[in-house]
N, C-alpha and C positions, 0 to 999 in steps of 0.2 A: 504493500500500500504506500501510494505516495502521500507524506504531508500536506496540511494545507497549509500554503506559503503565505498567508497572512498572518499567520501563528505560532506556526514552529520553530523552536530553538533549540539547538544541540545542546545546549549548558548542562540541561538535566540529563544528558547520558554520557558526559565527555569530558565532564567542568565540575570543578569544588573549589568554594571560596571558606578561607577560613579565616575568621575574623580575628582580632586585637586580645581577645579571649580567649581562643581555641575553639569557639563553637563553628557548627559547618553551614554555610548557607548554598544556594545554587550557583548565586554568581554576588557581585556585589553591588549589585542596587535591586535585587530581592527582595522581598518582603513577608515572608515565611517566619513563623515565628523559631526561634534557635533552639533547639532544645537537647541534640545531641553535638558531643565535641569530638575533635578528628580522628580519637581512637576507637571513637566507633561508628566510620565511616562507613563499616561493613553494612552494617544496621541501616544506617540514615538512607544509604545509598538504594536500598531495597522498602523502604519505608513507606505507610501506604498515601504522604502527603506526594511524594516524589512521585507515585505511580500516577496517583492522580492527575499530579501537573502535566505529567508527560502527557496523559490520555488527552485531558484539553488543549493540549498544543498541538498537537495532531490533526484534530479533530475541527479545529479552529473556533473554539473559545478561548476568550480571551483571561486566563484566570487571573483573579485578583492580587496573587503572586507578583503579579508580573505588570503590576500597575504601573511603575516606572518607565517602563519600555513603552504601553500603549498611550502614555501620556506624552512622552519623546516622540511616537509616530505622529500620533495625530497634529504633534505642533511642528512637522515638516522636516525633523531632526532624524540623525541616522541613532538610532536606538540602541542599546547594549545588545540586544536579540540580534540586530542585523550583523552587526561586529562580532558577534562569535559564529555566525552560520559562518559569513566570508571567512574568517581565519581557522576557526577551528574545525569548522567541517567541511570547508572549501566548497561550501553550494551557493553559485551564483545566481543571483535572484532572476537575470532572464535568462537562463539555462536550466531552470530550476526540475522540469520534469526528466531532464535529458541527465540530469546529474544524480539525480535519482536511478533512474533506467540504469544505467551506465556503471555507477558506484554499487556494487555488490555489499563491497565492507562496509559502506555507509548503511546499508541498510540492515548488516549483520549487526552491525550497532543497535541501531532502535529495535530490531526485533528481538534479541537477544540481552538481557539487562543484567549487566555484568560490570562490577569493580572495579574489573582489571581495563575495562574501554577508557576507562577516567588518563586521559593525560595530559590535563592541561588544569593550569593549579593558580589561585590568587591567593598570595601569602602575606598576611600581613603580620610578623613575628615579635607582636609585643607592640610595647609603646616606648621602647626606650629611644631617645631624642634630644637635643640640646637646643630646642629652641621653646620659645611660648608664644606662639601665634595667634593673634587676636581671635580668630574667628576658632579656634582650636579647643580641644576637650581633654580630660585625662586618659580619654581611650585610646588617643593617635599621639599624646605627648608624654613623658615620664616628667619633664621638669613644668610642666600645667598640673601635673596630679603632684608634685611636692608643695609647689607655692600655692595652692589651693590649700592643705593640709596646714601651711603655716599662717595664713590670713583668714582669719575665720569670715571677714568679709566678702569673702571670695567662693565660699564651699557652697551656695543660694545658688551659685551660676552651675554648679558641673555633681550635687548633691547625688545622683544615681551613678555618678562613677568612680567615686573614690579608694570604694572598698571593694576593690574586682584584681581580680591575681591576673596580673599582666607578665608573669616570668615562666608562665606554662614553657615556653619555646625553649626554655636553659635544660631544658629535663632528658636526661637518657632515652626517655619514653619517645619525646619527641625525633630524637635524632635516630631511633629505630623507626619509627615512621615513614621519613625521609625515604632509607634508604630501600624502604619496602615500596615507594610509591614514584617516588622521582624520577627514578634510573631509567624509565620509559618516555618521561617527559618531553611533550612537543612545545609547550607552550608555560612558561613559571612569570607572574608580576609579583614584582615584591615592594610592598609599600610600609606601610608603619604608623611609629615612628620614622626613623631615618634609616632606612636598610643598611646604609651604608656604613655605620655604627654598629648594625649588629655584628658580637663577637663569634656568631657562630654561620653567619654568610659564608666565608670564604669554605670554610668544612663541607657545607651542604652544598655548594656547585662543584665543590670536589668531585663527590660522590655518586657525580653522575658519569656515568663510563663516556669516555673521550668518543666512539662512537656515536652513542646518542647525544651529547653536546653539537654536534655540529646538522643533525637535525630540529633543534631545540632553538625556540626565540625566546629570550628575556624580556622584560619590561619594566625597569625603575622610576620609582618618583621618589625624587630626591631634592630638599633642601641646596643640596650641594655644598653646605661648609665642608666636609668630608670629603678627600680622595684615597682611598687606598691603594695602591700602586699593585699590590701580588693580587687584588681584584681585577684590578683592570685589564691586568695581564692574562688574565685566566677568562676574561671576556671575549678574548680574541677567538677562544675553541668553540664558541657559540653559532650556530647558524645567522642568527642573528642578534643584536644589545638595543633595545629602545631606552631612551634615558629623558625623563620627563623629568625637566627641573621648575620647581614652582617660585614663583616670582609672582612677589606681589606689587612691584613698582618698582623704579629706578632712585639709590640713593636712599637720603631718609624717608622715603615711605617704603622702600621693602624693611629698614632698620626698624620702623614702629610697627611696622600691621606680621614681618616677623623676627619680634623682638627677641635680640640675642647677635642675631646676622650682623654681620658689614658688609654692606658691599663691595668692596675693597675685598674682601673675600669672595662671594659670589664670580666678580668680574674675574679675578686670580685664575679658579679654579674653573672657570667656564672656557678660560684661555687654552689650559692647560689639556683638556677635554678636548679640544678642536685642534690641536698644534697635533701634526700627524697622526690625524683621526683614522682607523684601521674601518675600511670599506662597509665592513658588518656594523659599525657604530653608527647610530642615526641620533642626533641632539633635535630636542622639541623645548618648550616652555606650556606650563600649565598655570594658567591666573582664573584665581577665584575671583569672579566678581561679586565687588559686595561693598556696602555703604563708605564702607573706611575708609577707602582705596580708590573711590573713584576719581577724583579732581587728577592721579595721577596715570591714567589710563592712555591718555596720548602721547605722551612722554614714554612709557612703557613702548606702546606700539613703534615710537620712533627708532627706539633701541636696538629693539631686535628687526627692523626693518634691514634695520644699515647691516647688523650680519645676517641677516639672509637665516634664522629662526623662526620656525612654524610657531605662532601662538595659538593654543587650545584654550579655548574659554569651561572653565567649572563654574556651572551655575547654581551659587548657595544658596541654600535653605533653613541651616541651621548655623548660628542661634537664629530664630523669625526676625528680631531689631533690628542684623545688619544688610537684611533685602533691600533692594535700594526702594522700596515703598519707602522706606525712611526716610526719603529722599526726596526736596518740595521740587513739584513740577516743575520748577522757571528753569532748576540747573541742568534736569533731565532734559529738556528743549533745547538749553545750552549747549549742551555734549551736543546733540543729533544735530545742533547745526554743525558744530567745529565736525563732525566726522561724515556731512554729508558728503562732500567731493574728494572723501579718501577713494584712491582706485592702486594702494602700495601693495609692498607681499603678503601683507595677514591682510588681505580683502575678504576672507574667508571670517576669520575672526571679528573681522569690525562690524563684517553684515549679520553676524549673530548677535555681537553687540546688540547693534542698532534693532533688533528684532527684540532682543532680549529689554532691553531700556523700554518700547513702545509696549512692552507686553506688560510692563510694571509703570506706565508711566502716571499709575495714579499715586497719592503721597496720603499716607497715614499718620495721623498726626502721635496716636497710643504708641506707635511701632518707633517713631523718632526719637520720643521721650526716653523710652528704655533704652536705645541706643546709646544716645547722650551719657545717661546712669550707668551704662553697663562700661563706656569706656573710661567716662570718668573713673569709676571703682580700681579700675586697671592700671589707668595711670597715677592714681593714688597709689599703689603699693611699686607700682615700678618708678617710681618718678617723672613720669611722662608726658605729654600734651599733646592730645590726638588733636588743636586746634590748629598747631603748627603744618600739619597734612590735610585737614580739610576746614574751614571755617563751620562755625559751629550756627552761621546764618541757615547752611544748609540743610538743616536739622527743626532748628525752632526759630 
């Protein structure tokens, strides 16, 4: 039986994402509630929420799973669904019955539901981290979940995550895991914290036999204060290395929205990354858009214009304050005019921009207030002044 192509996604038979905790979801913008963690993949993976999903996606309903993704299609966007059929199952959308016909093993896959089809992996191993990023939680940071612990003003903002055991990944258990799961792997992202920090990365690309390494694509998102040098070199036996560095403006607005950074570092190490860049390495940029950061968004664009850097836009939703609802109409008008007769390299990016800005371009005055409070509170304990990066007209 072929899918129906408005529906189906390989994740549920191909893909396991494991979150900041260790619990397992399908992919990572899911919506499944978590309830088994990745030592007992076996279980999850046979599970009757997973059968189900699968049967609706098939079938072409659209399960509530998967709300993320039918929320991305309908707004014109390519979807996490789309992105894993094209990569990981290689079914292209106007080829789609002939790829089916044609793919024997693709089909041996969905009809056969089996653990061992899983190889392709979202890793997110802990929160350990060295930055505190405004828009950031203790889930994705270890130095947000200390300075939250020592500012009691601060525990109101992140209260559901303080007390969650983020060092599962340090465990024997874990690195048995690995070597039972990975060694096949087509596809591994590793995010975080700062992957590139974690002490047990270099071990677990080890581990994957030099072989399957050179069928295997990577995908980092990384801060980038960190280079490891015996990483980068062990990069090279990859099929392919994507490396998303997130940036949140140029200067002191990447230093305040993510506090810790220098640019001065950033730029260092972004240098250092592209100075005989080996063919399999691809450089991208990932910017969250969001309240704090906006006033520094064309300036950004200019940046990486000049080096010839893909910017990806991450469109946030959490915390709700720093949606650019926050944000009074006049400045939102203002932007889409300064970016109407953009036609540079992120044309791609400024027209999601700009779709993105009109999609929000209404201004909540509740959602402003909190913003205001929530970075004041921040800059109270860091010493800071988020007015210095955006006037605080913008707001109230």
């Amino acid at each position: 039986m072929i899918p129906n192509k408005n529906t189906f996604c390989i994740a549920p038979y191909q893909h396991l994402d494991i979150n900041p905790i260790g619990y397992l979801r399908v992919c990572c913008v899911s919506q499944e509630k978590s309830t088994k963690k990745y030592y007992d993949a076996q279980d999850w993976y046979k599970s009757d929420t997973l059968q189900s999903l699968r049967n609706n996606l098939e079938k072409g309903v659209k399960d509530p799973i998967c709300v993320n993704c039918w929320k991305t299609e309908a707004s014109g966007k390519q979807s996490q669904r789309q992105v894993y059929n094209k990569h990981i199952g290689k079914i292209l959308e106007d080829l789609w019955d002939k790829n089916f016909i044609k793919n024997k093993k693709l089909l041996d896959v969905i009809e056969n539901i089996d653990i061992n089809n899983v190889n392709s992996f979202d890793l997110k191993l802990g929160n350990l981290c060295n930055l505190k990023c405004i828009m950031c939680s203790p889930e994705s940071s270890s130095q947000i979940l200390a300075e939250a612990k020592l500012n009691t003003e601060l525990q109101k903002f992140h209260n559901e995550d303080l007390n969650l055991d983020y060092k599962w990944a340090e465990t024997e258990q874990f690195k048995n895991w690995c070597e039972k799961f990975l060694y096949k792997s087509a596809y591994i992202k590793f995010t975080g914290g700062e992957p590139f920090m974690n002490p047990y990365l270099l071990e677990t690309l080890e581990a994957i036999p030099d072989e399957q390494k050179k069928k295997c694509i990577l995908h980092f998102t990384t801060n980038l204060t960190k280079l490891n040098y015996n990483i980068l070199s062990i990069l090279k036996k990859f099929k392919e290395t994507w490396i998303a560095i997130s940036v949140e403006g140029i200067g002191s607005v990447l230093e305040y929205a993510r506090f810790g950074h220098k640019w001065q570092d950033l730029e260092k190490n972004l240098n250092i990354l592209l100075e005989d860049k080996p063919d399999n390495l691809f450089v991208s940029v990932n910017h969250v858009v969001q309240a704090s950061t906006f006033t520094g968004i064309i300036d950004l664009v200019n940046y990486f214009d000049n080096k010839k850097i893909t910017i990806f836009p991450v469109l946030l939703s959490h915390p709700e304050c720093f949606q650019l609802l926050s944000i009074k109409t006049v400045f939102k008008n203002q932007m889409l005019d300064k970016l109407k007769n953009y036609n540079g390299f992120n044309s791609e990016f400024v027209n999601s921009l700009k779709n993105f800005i009109q999609t929000n371009i209404d201004y909540k005055e509740n959602l402003a207030k909190q913003c205001v409070y929530r970075l004041q509170a921040f800059d109270k304990v860091r010493k800071n002044d988020f007015t210095k990066i955006i006037p605080v007209d913008y707001f109230i």
